[in-house]
Steps between C-alpha positions, in 0.01 A plus 500: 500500500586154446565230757724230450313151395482280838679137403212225588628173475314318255689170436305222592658253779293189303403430195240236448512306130199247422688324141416207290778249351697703285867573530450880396285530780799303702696773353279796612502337869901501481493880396286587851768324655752695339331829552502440871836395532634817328263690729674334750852576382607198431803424296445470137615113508287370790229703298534268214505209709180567702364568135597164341364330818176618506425455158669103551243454785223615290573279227535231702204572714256483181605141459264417841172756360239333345152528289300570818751749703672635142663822737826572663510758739803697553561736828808664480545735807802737610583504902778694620714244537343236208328430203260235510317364215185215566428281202174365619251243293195376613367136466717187599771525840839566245710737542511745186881445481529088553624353798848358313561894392478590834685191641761586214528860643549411843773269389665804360476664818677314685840518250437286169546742213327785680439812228496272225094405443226730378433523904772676546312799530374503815586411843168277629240299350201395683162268447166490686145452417258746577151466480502246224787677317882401470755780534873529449636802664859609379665768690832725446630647757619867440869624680729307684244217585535388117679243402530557098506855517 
């Protein structure tokens, strides 16, 4: 006699990447972020978006890594009700994604051309230092809380 297979949920909630300047690597970090939003059941378009943002931010957060902290560390991590990703470098107090990005992205929050950057993927974006580390946290909200769903 045979018993059914019990279903164990195996998908990780975070996935940690530790990745060096190069835009496939960028690329690899934007296809975690699209394997967690299709987990998540989002629409195929804000998919895309949340893609092409994350691999933006990565790109531009290689800009502030240097000789003697050469690493990017990527966090992407599903919640019920968001996806957060943590671009986090350590060595000098910037922000992986710069200050005027963020400024920029802000300004399209509050109504001038809102959907229309590479940040229109996700809903927040977010800078502290930690422990002699800079990180940018973006966030998408999943449901009715999203704004470019």
């Amino acid at each position: 006699m045979f018993h059914s297979p019990m279903t164990v949920a195996t998908e990780p909630k975070t996935i940690c990447l530790q990745i060096d300047a190069d835009s496939r690597l960028a690329a690899a970090a934007g296809g975690v972020a699209r394997y967690l939003a299709d987990g998540a059941g989002m629409e195929n378009p804000a998919v895309a978006r949340l893609q092409f943002t994350v691999v933006a931010a990565c790109e531009q957060a290689f800009q502030n890594l240097d000789a003697g902290h050469p690493h990017l560390e990527v966090s992407l991590t599903r919640f019920a009700d968001r996806i957060e990703v943590a671009l986090a470098h350590r060595g000098e107090s910037a922000p992986a994604v710069g200050l005027d990005t963020i400024a920029g992205f802000a300004a399209q929050l509050g109504g001038n051309s809102a959907g229309t950057s590479a940040w229109s993927g996700v809903d927040r974006v977010q800078y502290e230092t930690q422990g002699g580390s800079a990180v940018t946290r973006l966030t998408k909200y999943l449901g009715p809380a999203s704004s470019a769903a």
